[in-house]
C-alpha positions as a Markdown table, in Angstrom:
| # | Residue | x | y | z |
|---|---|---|---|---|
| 1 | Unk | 0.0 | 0.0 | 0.0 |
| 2 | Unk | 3.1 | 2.0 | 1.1 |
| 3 | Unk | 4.2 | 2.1 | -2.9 |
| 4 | Unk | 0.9 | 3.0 | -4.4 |
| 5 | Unk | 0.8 | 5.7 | -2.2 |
| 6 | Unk | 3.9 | 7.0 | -3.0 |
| 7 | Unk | 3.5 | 6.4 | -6.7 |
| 8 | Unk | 0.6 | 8.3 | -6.4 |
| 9 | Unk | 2.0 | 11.1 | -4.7 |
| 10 | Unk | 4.8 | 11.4 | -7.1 |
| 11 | Unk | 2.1 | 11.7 | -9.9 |
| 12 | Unk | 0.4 | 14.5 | -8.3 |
| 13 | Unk | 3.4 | 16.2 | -7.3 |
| 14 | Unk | 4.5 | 16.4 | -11.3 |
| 15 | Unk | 0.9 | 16.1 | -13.1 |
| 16 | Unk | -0.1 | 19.3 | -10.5 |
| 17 | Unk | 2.7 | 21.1 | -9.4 |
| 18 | Unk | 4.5 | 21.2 | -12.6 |
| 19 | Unk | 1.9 | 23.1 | -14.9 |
| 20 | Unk | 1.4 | 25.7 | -12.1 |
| 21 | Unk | 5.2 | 26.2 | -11.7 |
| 22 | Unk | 5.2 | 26.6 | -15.3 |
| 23 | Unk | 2.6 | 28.8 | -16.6 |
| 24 | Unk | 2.7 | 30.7 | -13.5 |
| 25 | Unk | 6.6 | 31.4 | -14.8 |
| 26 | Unk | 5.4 | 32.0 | -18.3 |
| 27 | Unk | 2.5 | 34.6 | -16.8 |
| 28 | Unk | 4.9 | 37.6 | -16.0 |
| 29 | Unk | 6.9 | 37.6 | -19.5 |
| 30 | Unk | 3.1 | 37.0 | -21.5 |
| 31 | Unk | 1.6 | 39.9 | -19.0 |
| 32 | Unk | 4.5 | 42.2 | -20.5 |
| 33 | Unk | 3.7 | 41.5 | -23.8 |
| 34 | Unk | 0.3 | 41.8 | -23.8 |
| 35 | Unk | 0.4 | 45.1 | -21.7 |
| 36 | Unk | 3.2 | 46.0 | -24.7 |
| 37 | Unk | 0.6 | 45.7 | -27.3 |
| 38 | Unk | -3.3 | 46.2 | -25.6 |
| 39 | Unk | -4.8 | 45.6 | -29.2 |
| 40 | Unk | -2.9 | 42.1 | -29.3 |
| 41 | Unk | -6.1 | 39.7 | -28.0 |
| 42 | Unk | -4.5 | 36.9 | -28.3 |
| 43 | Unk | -1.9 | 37.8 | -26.0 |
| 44 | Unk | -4.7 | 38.5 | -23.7 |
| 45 | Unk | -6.6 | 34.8 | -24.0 |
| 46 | Unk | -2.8 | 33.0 | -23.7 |
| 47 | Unk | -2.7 | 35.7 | -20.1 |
| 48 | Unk | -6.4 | 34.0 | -19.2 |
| 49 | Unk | -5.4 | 30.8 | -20.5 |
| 50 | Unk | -1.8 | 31.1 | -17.8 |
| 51 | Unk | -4.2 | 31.6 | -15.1 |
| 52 | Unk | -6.8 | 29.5 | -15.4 |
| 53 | Unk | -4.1 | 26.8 | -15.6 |
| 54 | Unk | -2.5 | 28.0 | -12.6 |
| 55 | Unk | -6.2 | 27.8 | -10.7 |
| 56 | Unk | -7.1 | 24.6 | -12.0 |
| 57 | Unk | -3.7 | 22.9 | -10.8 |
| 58 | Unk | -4.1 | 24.7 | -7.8 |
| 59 | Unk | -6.7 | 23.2 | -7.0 |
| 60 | Unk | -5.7 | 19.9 | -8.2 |
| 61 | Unk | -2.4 | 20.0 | -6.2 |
| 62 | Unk | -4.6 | 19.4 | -3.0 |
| 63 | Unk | -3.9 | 15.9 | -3.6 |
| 64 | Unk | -0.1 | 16.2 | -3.2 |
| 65 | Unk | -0.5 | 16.5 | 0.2 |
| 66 | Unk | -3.1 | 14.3 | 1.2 |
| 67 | Unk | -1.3 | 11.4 | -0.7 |
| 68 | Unk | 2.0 | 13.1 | 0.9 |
| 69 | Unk | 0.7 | 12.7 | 4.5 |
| 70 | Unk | -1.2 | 9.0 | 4.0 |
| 71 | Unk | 2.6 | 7.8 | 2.5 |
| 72 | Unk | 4.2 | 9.5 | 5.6 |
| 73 | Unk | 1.7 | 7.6 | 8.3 |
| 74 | Unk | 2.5 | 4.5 | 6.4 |
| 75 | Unk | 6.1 | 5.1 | 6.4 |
| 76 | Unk | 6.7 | 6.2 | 10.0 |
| 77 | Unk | 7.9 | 9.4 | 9.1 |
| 78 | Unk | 5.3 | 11.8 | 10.4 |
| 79 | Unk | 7.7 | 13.4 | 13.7 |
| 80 | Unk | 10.7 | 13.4 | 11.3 |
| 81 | Unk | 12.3 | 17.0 | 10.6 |
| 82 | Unk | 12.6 | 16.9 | 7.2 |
| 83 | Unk | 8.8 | 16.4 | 7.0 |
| 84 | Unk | 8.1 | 18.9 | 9.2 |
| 85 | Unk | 10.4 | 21.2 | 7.3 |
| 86 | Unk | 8.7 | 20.2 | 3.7 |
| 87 | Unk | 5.1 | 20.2 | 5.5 |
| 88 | Unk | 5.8 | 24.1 | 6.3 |
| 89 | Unk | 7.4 | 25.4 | 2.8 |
| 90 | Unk | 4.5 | 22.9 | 1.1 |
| 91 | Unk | 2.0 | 25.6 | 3.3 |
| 92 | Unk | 3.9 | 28.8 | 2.4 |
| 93 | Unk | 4.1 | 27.5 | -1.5 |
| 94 | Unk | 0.5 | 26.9 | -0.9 |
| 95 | Unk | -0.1 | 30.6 | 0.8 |
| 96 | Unk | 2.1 | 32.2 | -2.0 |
| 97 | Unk | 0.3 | 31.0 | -5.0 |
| 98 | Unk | -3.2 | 31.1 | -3.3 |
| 99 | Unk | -3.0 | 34.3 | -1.6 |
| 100 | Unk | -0.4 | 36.4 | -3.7 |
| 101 | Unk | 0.1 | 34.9 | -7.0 |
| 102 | Unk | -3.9 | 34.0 | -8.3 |
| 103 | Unk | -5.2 | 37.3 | -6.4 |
| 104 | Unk | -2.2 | 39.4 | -8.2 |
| 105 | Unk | -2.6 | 37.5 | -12.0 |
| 106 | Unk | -6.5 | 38.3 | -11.7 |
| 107 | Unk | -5.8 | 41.9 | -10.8 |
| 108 | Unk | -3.7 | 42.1 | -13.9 |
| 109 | Unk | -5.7 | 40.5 | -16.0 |
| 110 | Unk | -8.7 | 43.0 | -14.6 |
| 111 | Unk | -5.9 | 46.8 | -14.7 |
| 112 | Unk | -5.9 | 48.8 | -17.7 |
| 113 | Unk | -4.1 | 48.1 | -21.0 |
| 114 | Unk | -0.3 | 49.5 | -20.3 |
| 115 | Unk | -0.6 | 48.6 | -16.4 |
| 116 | Unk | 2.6 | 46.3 | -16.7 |
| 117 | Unk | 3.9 | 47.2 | -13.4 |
| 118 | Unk | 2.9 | 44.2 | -11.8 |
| 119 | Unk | 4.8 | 42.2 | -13.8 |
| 120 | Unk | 8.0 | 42.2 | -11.9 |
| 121 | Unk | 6.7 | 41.9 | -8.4 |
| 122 | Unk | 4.6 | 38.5 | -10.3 |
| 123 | Unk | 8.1 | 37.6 | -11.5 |
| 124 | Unk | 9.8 | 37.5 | -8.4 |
| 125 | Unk | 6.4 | 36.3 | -5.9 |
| 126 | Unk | 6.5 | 32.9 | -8.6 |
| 127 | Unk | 10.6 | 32.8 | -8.3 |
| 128 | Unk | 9.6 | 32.4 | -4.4 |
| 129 | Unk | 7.1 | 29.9 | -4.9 |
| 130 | Unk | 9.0 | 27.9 | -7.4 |
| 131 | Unk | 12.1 | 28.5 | -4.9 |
| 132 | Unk | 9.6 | 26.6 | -1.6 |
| 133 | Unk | 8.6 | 23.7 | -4.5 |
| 134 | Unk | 12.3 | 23.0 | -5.3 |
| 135 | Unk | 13.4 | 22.9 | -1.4 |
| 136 | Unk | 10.5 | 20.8 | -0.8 |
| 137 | Unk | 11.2 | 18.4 | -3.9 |
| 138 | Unk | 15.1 | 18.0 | -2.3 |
| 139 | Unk | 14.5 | 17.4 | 0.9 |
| 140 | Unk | 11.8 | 14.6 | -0.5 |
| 141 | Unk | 15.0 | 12.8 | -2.4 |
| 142 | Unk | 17.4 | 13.3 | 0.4 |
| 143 | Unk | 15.0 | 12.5 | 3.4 |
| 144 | Unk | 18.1 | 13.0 | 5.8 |
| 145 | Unk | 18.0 | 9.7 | 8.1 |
| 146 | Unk | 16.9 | 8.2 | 5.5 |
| 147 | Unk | 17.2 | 3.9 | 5.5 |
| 148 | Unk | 17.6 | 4.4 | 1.7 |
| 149 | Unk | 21.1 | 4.9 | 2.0 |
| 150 | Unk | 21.1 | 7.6 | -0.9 |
């Protein structure tokens, strides 16, 4: 059961997390050019196509952690510090994205034509989030104590 669990959790983590990670990445750079031309609509549908993505996988990564936790119980793991430590960065990646990145790509999508100043600040708040996903995804491989041996 252990193993399906895991698989499982491994699939969410890439079939979720992945598509967020990337089109939230590819939101600030379409944002600029669509705010570069305001006639260009479809710049403006790939910008509402970006985040929808990112909402849709949002919501879908839910699963990551639920499989995450289930595979911990069944492992032992659940009092370990490197659970603990990915547990809290999985929150703030989750806080980031729903409370700063989503609010901040529908305000955009909502400002005036030439409004590209929040283009940098969604730059850097998906570098961050990107940043907690990649800390997280380490310490999952290294798992220090871990009986693996790796």
């Amino acid at each position: 059961m252990t193993k399906l669990l895991l698989s499982i959790h491994v699939l969410a983590a890439l079939l979720a997390i992945g598509p967020v990670a990337v089109a939230a990445s590819m939101f600030p750079r379409s944002l600029r050019r669509a705010h570069g031309d305001p006639g260009d609509r479809e710049a403006l549908a790939g910008l509402r196509l970006l985040h929808r993505v990112c909402r849709v996988y949002a919501a879908v990564g839910v699963t990551v952690p639920v499989f995450g936790f289930a595979t911990a119980r069944n492992l032992g793991v659940l009092g370990s510090g490197w659970l603990i430590t990915s547990i809290v960065l999985t929150a703030v990646a989750a806080a980031v994205l729903g409370l700063l990145i989503l609010p901040a790509q529908e305000a955009a999508l909502e400002a005036a034509p030439g409004a590209a100043d929040s283009a940098a600040r969604l730059a850097m708040l998906t570098g961050v989030f990107n940043l907690l996903w990649a800390t997280v995804t380490v310490l999952m491989i290294v798992r220090p104590g871990s009986t693996t041996g790796a």
